[in-house]
PyMOL Python script that loads the backbone (N, CA, C, O; Angstrom):
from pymol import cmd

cmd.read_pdbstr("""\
ATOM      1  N   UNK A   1     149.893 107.117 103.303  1.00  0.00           N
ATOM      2  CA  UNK A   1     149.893 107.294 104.747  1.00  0.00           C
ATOM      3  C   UNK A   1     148.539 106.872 105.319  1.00  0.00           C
ATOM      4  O   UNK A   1     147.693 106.440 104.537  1.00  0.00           O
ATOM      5  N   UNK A   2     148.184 106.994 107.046  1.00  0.00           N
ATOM      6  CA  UNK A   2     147.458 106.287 107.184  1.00  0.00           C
ATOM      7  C   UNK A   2     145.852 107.162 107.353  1.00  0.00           C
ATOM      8  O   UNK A   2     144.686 106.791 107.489  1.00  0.00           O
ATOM      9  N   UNK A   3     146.656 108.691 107.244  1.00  0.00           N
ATOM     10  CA  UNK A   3     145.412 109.381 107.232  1.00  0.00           C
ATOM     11  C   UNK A   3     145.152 109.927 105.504  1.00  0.00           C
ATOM     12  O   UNK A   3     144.343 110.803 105.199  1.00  0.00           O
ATOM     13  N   UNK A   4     145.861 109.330 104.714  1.00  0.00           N
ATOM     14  CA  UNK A   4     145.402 109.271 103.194  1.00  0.00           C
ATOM     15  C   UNK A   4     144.159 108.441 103.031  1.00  0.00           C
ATOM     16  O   UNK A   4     143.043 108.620 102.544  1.00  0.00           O
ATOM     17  N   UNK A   5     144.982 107.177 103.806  1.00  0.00           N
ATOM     18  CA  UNK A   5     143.807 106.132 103.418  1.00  0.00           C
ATOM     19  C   UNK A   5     142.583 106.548 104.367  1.00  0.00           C
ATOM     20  O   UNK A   5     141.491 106.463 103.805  1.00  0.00           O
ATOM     21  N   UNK A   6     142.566 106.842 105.270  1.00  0.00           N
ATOM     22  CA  UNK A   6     141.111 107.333 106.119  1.00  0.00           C
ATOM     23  C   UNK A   6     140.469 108.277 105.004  1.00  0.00           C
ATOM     24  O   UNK A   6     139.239 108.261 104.952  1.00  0.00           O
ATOM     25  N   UNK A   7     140.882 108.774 104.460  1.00  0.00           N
ATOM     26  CA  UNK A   7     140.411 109.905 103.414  1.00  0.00           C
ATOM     27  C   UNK A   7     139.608 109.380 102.407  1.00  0.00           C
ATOM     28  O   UNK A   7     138.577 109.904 101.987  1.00  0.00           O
ATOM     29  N   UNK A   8     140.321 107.860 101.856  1.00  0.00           N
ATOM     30  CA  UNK A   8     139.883 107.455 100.892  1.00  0.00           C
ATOM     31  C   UNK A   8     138.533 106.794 101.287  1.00  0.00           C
ATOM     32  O   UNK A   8     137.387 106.942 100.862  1.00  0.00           O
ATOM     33  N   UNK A   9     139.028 106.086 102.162  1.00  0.00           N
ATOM     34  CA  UNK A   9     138.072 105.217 102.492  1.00  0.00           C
ATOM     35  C   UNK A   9     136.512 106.007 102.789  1.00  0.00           C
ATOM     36  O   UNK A   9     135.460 105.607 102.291  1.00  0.00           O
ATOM     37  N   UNK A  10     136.622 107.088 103.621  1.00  0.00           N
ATOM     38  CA  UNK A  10     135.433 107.984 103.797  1.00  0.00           C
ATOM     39  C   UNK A  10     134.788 108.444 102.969  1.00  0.00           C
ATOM     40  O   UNK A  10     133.661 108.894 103.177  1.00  0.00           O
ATOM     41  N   UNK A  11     135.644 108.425 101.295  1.00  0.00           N
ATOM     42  CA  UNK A  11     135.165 109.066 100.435  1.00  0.00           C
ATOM     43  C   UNK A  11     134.475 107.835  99.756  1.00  0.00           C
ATOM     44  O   UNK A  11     133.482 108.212  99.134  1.00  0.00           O
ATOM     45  N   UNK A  12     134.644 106.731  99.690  1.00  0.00           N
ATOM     46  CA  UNK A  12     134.539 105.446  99.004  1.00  0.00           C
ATOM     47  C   UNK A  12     132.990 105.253  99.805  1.00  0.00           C
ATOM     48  O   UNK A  12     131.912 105.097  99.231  1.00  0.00           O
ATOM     49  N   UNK A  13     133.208 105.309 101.170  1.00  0.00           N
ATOM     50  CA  UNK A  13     132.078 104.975 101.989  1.00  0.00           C
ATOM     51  C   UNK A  13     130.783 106.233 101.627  1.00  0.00           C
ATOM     52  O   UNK A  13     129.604 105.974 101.869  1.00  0.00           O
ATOM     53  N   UNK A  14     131.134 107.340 101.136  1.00  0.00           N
ATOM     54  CA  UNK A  14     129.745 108.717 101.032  1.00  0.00           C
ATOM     55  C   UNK A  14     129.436 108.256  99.625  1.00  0.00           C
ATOM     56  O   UNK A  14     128.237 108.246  99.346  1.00  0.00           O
ATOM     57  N   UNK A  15     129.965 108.016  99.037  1.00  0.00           N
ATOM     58  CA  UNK A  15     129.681 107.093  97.854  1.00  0.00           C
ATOM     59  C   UNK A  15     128.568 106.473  97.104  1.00  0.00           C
ATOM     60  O   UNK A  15     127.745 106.691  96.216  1.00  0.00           O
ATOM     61  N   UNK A  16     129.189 105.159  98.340  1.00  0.00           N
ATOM     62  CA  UNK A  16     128.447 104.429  98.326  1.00  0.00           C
ATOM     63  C   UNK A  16     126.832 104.581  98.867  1.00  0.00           C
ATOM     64  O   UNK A  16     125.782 104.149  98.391  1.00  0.00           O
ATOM     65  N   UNK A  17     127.074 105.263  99.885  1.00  0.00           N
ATOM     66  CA  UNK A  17     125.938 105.872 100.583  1.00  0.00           C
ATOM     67  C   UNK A  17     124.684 106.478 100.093  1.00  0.00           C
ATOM     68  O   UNK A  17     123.500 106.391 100.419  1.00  0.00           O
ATOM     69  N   UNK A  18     125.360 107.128  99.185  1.00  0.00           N
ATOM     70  CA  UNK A  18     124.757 108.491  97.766  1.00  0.00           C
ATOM     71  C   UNK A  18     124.422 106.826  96.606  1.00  0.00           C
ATOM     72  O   UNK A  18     123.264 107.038  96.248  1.00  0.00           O
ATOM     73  N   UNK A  19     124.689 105.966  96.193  1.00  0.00           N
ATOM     74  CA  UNK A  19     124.799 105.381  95.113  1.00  0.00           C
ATOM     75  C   UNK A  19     123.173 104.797  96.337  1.00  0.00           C
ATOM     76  O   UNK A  19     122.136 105.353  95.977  1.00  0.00           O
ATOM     77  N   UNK A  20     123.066 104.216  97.083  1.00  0.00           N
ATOM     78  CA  UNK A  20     122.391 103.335  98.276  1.00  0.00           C
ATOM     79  C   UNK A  20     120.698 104.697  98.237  1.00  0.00           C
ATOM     80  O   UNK A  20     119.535 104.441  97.924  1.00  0.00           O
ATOM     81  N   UNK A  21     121.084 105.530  98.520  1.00  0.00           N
ATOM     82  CA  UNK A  21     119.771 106.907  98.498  1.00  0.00           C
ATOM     83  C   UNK A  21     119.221 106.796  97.478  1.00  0.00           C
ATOM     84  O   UNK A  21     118.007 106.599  97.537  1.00  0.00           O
ATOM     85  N   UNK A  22     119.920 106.880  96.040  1.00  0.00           N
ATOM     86  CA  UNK A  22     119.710 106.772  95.099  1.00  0.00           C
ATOM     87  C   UNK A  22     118.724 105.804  94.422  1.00  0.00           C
ATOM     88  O   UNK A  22     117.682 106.005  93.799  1.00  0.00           O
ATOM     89  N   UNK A  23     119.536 104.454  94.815  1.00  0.00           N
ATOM     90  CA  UNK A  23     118.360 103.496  94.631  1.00  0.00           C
ATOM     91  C   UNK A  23     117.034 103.398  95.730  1.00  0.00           C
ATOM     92  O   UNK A  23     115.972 102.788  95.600  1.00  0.00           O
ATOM     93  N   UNK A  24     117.350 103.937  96.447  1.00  0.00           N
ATOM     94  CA  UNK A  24     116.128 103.872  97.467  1.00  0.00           C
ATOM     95  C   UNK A  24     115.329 105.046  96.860  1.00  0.00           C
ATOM     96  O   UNK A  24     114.639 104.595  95.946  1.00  0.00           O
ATOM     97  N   UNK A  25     115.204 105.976  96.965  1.00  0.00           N
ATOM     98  CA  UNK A  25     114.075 107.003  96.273  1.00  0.00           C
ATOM     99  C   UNK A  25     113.782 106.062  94.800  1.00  0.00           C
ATOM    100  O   UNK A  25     112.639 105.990  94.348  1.00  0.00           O
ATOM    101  N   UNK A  26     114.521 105.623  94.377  1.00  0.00           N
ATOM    102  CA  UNK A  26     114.011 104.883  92.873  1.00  0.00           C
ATOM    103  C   UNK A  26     112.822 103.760  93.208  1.00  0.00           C
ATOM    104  O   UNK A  26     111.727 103.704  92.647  1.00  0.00           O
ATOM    105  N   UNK A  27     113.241 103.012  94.106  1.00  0.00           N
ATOM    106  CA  UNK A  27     112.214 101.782  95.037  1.00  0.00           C
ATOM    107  C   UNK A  27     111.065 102.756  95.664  1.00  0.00           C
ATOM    108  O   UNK A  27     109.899 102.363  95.629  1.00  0.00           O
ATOM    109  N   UNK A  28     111.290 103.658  96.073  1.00  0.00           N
ATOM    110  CA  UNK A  28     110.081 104.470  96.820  1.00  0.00           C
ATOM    111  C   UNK A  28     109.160 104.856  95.615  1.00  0.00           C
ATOM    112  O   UNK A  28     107.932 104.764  95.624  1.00  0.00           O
ATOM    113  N   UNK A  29     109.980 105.332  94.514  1.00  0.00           N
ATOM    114  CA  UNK A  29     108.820 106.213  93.405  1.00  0.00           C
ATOM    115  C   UNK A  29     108.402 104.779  92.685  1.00  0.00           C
ATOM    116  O   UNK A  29     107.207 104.696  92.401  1.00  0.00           O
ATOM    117  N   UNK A  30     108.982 103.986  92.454  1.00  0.00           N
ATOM    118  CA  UNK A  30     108.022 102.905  92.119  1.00  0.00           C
ATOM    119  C   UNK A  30     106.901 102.386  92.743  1.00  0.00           C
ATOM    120  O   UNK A  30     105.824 101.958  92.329  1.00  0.00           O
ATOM    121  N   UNK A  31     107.451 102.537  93.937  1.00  0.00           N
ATOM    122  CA  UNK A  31     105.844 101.926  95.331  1.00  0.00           C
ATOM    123  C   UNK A  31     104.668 102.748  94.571  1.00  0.00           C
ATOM    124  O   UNK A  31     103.586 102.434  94.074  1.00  0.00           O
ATOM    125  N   UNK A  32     105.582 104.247  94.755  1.00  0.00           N
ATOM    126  CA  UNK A  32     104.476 105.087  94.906  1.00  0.00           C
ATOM    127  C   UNK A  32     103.565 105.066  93.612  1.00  0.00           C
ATOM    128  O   UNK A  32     102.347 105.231  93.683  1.00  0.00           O
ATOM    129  N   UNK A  33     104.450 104.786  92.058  1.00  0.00           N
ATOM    130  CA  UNK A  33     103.775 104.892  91.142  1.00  0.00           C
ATOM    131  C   UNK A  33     102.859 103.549  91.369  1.00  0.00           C
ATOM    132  O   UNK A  33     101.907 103.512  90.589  1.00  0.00           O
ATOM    133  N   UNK A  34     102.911 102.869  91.921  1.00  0.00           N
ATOM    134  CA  UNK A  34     101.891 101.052  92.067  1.00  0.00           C
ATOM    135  C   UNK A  34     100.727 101.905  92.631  1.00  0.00           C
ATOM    136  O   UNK A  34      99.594 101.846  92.152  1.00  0.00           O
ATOM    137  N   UNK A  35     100.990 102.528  93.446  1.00  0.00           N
ATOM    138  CA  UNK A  35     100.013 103.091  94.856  1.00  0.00           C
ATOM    139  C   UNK A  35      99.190 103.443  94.227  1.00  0.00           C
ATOM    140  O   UNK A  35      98.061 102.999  94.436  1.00  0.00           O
ATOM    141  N   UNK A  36      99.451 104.492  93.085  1.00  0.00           N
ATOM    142  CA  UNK A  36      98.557 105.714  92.591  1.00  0.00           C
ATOM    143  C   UNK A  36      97.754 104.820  91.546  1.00  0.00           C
ATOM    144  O   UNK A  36      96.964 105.448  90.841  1.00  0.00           O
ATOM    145  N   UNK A  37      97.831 103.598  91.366  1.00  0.00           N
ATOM    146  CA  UNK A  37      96.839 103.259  90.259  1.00  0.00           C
ATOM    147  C   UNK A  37      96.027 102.365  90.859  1.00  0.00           C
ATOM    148  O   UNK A  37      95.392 101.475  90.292  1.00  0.00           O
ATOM    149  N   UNK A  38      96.058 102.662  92.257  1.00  0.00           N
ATOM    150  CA  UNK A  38      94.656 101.584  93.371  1.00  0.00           C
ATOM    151  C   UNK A  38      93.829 103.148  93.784  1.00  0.00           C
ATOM    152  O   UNK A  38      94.095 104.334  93.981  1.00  0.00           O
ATOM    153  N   UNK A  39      92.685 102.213  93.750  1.00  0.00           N
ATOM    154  CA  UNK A  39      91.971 102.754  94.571  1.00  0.00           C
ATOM    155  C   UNK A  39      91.576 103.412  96.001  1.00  0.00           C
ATOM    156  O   UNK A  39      90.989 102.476  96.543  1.00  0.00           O
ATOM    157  N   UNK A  40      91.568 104.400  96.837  1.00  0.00           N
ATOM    158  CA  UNK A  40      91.826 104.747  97.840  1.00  0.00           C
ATOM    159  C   UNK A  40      91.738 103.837  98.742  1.00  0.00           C
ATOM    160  O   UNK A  40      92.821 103.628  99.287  1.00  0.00           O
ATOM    161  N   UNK A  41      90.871 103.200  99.125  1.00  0.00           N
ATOM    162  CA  UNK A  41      90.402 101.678  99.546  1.00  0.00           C
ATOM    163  C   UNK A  41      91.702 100.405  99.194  1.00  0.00           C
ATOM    164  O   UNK A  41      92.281  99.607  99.930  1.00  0.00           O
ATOM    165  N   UNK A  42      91.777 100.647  97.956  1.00  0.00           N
ATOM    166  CA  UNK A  42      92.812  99.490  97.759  1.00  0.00           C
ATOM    167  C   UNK A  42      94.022  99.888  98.174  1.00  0.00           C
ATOM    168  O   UNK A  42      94.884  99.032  98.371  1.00  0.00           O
ATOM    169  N   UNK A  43      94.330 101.420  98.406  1.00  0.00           N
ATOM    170  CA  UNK A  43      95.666 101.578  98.741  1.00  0.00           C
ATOM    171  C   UNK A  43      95.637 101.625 100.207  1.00  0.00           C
ATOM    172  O   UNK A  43      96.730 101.335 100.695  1.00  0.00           O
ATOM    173  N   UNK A  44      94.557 101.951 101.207  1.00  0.00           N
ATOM    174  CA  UNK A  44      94.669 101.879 102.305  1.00  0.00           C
ATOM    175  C   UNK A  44      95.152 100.229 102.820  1.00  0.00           C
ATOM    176  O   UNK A  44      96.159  99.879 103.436  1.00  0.00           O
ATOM    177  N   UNK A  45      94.259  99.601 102.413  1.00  0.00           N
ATOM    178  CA  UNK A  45      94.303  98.066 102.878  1.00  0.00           C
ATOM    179  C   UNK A  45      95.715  97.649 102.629  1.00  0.00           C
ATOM    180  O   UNK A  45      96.274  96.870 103.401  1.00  0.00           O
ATOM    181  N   UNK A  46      96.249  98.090 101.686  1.00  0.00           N
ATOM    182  CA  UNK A  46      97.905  97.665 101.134  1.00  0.00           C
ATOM    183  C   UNK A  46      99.140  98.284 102.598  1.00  0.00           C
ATOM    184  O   UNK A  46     100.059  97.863 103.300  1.00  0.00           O
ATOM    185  N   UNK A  47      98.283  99.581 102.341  1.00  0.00           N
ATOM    186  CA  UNK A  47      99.167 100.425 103.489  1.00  0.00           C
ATOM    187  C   UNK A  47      99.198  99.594 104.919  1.00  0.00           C
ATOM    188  O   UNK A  47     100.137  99.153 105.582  1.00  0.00           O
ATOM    189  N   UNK A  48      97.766  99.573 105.105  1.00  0.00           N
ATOM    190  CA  UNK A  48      97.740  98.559 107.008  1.00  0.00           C
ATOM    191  C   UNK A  48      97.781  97.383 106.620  1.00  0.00           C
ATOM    192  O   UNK A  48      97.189  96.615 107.378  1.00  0.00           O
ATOM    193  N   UNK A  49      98.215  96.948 105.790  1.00  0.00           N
ATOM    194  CA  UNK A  49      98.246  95.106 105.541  1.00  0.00           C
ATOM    195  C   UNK A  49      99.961  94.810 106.047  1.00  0.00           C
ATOM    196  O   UNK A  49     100.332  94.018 106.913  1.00  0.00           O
ATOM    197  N   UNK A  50     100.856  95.764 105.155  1.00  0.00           N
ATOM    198  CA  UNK A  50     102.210  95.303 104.526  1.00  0.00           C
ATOM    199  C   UNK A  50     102.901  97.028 104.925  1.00  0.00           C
ATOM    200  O   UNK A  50     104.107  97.009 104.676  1.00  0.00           O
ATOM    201  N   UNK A  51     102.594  97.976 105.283  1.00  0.00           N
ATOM    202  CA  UNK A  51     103.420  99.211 105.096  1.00  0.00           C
ATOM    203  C   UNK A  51     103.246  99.593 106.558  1.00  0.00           C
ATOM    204  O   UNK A  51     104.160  99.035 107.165  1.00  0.00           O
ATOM    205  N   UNK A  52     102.296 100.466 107.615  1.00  0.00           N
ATOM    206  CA  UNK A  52     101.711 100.346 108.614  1.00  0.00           C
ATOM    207  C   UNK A  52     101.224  99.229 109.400  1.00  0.00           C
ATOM    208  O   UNK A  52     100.080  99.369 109.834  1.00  0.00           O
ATOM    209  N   UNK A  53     101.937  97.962 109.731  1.00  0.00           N
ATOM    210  CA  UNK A  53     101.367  97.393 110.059  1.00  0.00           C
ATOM    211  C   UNK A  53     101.136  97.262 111.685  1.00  0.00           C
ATOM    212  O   UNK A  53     101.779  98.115 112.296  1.00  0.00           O
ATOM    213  N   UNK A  54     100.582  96.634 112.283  1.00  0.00           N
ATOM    214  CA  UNK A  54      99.969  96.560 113.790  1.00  0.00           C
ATOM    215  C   UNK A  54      99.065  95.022 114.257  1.00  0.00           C
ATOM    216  O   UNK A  54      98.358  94.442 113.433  1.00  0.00           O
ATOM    217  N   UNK A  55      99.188  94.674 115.259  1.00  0.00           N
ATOM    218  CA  UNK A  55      99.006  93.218 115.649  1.00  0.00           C
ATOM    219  C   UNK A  55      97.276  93.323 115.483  1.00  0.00           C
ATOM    220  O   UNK A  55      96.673  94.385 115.638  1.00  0.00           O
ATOM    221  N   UNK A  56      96.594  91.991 115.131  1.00  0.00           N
ATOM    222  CA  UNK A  56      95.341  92.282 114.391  1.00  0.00           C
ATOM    223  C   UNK A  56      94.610  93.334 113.607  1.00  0.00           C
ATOM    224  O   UNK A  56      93.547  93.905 113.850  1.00  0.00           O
ATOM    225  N   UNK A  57      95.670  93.472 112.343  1.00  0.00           N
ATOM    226  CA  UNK A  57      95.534  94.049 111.560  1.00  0.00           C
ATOM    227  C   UNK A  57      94.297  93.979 111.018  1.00  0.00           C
ATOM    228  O   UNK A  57      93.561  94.965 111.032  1.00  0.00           O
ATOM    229  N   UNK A  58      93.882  92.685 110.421  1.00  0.00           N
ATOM    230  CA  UNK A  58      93.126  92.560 109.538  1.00  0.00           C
ATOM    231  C   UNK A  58      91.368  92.711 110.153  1.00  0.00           C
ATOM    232  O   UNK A  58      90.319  92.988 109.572  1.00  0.00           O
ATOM    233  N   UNK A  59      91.776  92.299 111.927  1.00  0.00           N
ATOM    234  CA  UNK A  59      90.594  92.352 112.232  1.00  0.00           C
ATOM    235  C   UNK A  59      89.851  93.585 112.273  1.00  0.00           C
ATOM    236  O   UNK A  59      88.652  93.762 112.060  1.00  0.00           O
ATOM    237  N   UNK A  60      91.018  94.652 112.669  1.00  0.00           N
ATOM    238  CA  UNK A  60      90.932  95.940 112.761  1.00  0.00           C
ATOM    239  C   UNK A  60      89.981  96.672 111.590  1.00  0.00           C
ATOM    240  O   UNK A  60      88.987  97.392 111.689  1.00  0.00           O
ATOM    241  N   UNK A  61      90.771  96.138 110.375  1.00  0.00           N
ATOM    242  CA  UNK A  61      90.249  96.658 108.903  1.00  0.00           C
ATOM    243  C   UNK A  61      88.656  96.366 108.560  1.00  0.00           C
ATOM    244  O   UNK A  61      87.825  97.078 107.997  1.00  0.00           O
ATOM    245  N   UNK A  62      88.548  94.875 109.191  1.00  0.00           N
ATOM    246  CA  UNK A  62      87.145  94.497 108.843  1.00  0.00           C
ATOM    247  C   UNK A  62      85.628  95.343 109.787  1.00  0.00           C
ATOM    248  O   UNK A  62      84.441  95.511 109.507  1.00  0.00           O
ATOM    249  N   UNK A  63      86.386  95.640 110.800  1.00  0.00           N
ATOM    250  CA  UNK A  63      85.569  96.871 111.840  1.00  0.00           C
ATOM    251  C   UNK A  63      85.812  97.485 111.075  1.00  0.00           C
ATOM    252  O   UNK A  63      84.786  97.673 110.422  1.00  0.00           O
ATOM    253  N   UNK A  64      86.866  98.156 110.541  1.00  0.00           N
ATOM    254  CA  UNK A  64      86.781  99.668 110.482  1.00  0.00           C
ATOM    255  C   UNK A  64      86.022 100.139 108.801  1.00  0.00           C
ATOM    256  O   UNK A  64      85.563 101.217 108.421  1.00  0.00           O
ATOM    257  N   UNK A  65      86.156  98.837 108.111  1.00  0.00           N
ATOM    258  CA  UNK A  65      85.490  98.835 106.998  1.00  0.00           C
ATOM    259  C   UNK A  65      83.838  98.198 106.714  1.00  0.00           C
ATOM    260  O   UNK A  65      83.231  98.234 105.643  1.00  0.00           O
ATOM    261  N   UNK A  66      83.437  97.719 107.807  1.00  0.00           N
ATOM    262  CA  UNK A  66      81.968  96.741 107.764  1.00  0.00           C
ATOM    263  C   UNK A  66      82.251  95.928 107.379  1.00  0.00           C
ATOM    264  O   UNK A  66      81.200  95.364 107.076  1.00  0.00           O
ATOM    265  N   UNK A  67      83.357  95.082 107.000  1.00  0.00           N
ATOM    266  CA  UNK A  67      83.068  93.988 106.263  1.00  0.00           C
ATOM    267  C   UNK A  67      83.195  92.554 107.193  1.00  0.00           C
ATOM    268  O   UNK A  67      83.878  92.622 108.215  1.00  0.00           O
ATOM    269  N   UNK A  68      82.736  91.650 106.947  1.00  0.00           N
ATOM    270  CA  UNK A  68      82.300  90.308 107.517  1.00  0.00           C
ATOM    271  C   UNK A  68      83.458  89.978 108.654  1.00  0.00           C
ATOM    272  O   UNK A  68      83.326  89.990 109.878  1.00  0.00           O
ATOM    273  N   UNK A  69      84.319  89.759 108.078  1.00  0.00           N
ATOM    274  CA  UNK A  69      85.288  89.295 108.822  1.00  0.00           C
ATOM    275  C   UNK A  69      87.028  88.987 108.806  1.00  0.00           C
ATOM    276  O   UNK A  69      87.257  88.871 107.603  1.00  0.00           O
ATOM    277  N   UNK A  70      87.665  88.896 109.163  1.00  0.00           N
ATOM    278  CA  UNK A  70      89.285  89.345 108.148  1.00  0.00           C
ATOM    279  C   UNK A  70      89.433  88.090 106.671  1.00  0.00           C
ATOM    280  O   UNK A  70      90.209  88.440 105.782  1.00  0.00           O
ATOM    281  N   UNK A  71      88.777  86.870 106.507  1.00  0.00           N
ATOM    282  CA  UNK A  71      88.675  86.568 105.704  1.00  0.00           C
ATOM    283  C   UNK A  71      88.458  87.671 104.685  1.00  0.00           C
ATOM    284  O   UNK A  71      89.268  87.926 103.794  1.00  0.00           O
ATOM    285  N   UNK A  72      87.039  88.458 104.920  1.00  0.00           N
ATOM    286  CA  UNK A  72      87.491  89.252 103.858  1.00  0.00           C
ATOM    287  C   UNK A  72      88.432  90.442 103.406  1.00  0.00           C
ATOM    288  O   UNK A  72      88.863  90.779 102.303  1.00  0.00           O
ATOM    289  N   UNK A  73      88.563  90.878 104.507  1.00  0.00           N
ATOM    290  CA  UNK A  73      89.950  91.899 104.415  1.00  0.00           C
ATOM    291  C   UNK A  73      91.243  91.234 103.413  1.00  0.00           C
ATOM    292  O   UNK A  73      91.840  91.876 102.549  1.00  0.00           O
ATOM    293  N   UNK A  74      91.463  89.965 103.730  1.00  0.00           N
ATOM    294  CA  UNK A  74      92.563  89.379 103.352  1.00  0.00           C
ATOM    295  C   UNK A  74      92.399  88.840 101.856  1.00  0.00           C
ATOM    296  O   UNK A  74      93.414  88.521 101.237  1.00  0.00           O
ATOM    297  N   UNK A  75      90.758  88.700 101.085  1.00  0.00           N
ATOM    298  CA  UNK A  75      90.722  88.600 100.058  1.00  0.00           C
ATOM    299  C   UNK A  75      90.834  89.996  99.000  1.00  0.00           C
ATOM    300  O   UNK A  75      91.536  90.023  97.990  1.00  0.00           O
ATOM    301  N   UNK A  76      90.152  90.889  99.389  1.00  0.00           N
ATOM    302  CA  UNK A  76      90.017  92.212  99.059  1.00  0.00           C
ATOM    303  C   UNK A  76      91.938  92.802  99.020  1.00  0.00           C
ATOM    304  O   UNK A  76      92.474  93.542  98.195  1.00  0.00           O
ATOM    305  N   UNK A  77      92.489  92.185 100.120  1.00  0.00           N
ATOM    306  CA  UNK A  77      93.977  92.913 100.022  1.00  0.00           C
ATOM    307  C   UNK A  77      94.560  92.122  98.912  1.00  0.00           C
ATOM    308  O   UNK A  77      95.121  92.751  98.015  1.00  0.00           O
ATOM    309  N   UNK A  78      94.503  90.766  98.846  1.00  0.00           N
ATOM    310  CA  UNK A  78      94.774  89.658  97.566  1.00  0.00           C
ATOM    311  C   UNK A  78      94.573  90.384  96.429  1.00  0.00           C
ATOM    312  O   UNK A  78      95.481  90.424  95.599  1.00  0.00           O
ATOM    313  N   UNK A  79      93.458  91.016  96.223  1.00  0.00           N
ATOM    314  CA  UNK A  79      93.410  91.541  94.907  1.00  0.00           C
ATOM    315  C   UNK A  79      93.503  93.502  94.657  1.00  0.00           C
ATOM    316  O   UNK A  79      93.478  94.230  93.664  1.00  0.00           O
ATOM    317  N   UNK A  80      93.599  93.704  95.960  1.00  0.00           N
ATOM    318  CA  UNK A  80      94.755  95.002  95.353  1.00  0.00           C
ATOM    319  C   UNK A  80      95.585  94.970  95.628  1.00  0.00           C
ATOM    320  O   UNK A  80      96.068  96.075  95.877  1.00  0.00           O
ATOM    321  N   UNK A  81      96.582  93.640  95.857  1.00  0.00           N
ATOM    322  CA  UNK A  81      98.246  93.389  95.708  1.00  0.00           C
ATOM    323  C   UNK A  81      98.038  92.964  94.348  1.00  0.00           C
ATOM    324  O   UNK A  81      99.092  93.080  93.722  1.00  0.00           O
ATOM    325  N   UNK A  82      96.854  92.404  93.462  1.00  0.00           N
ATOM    326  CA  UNK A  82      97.322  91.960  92.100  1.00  0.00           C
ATOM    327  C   UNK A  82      97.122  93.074  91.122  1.00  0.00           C
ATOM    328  O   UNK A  82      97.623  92.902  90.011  1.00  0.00           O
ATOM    329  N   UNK A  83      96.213  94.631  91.438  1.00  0.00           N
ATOM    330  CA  UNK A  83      96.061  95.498  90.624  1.00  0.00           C
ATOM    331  C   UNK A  83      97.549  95.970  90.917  1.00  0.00           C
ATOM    332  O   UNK A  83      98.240  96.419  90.002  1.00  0.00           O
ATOM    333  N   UNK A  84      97.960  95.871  92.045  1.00  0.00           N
ATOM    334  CA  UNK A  84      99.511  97.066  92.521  1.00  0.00           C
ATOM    335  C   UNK A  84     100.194  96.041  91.449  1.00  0.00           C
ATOM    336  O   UNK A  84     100.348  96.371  90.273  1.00  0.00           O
ATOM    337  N   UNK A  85     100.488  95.094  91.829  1.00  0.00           N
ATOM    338  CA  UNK A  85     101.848  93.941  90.966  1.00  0.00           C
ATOM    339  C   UNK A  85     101.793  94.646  89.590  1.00  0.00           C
ATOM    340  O   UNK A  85     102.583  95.382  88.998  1.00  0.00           O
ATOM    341  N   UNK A  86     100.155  93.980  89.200  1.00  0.00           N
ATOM    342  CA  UNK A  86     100.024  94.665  87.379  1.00  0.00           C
ATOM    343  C   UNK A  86     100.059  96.192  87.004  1.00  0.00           C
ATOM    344  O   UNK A  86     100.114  96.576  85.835  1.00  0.00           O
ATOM    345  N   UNK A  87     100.022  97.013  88.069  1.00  0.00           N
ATOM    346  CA  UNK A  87     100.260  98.149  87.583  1.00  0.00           C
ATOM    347  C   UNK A  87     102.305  98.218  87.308  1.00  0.00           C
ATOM    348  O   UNK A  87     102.999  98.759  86.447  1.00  0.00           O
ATOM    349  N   UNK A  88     102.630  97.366  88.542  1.00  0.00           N
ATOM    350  CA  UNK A  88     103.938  97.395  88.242  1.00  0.00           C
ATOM    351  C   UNK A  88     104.567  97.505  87.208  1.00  0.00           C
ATOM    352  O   UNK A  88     105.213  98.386  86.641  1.00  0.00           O
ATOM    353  N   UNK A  89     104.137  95.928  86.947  1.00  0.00           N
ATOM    354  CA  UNK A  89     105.028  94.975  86.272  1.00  0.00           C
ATOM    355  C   UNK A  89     104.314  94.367  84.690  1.00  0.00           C
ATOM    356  O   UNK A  89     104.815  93.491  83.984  1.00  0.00           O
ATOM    357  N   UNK A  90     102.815  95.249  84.377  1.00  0.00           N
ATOM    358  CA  UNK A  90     101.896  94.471  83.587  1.00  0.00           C
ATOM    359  C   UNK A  90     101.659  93.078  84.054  1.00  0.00           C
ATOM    360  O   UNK A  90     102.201  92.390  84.919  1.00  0.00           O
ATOM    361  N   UNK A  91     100.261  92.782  82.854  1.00  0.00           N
ATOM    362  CA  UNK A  91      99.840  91.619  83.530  1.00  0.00           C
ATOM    363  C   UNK A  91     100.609  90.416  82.334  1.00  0.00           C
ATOM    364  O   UNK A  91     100.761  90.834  81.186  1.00  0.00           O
ATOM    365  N   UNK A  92     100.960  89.292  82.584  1.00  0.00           N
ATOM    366  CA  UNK A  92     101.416  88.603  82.219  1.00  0.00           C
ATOM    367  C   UNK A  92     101.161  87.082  81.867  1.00  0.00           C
ATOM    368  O   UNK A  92     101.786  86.136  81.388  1.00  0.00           O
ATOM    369  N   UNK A  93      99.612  87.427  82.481  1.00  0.00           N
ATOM    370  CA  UNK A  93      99.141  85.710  81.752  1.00  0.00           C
ATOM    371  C   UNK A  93      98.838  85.317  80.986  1.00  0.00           C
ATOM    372  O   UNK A  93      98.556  86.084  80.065  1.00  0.00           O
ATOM    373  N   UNK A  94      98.701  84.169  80.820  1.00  0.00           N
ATOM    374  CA  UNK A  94      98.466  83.077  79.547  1.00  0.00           C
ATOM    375  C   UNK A  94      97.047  83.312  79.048  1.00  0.00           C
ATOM    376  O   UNK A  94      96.603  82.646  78.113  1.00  0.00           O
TER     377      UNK A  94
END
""", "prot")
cmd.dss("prot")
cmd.show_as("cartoon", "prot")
cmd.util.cbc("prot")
cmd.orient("prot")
């Protein structure tokens, strides 16, 4: 009937929903385990680079950190996106 199938379908759809949460807290505790092996500094810059972000970001960071200019913000974030990656994923080069 047609309120069987509404039944099913709702149940098919919480499901999926629950299967969807699931992997999302799994993606979150991974961020978070990357996070925890930067440096407070390295995790901030990650956070307002790519997580918090806001229009002149980088210029923002370089005030708010002394440093020269978003050139360097943007090198400094370069390399605590490569400690986060390798904490991920290990490092993998040749």
């Amino acid at each position: 009937s047609a309120r069987e199938d509404r039944l099913l379908s709702n149940r098919v759809r919480r499901e999926e929903v629950q299967r969807m949460q699931e992997r999302a807290k799994l993606a979150c505790s991974i961020v978070q385990t990357g996070l925890q092996a930067l440096e407070d500094d390295e995790r901030h810059l990650l956070e307002a680079m790519y997580i918090h972000t806001t229009a002149g970001r980088a210029e923002r960071l370089a005030d708010e950190l002394g440093l020269a200019d978003s050139r360097t913000v943007y090198k400094r974030t370069e390399k605590a996106l490569r400690r986060f990656t390798i904490a991920l994923y290990g490092a993998t080069e040749l």
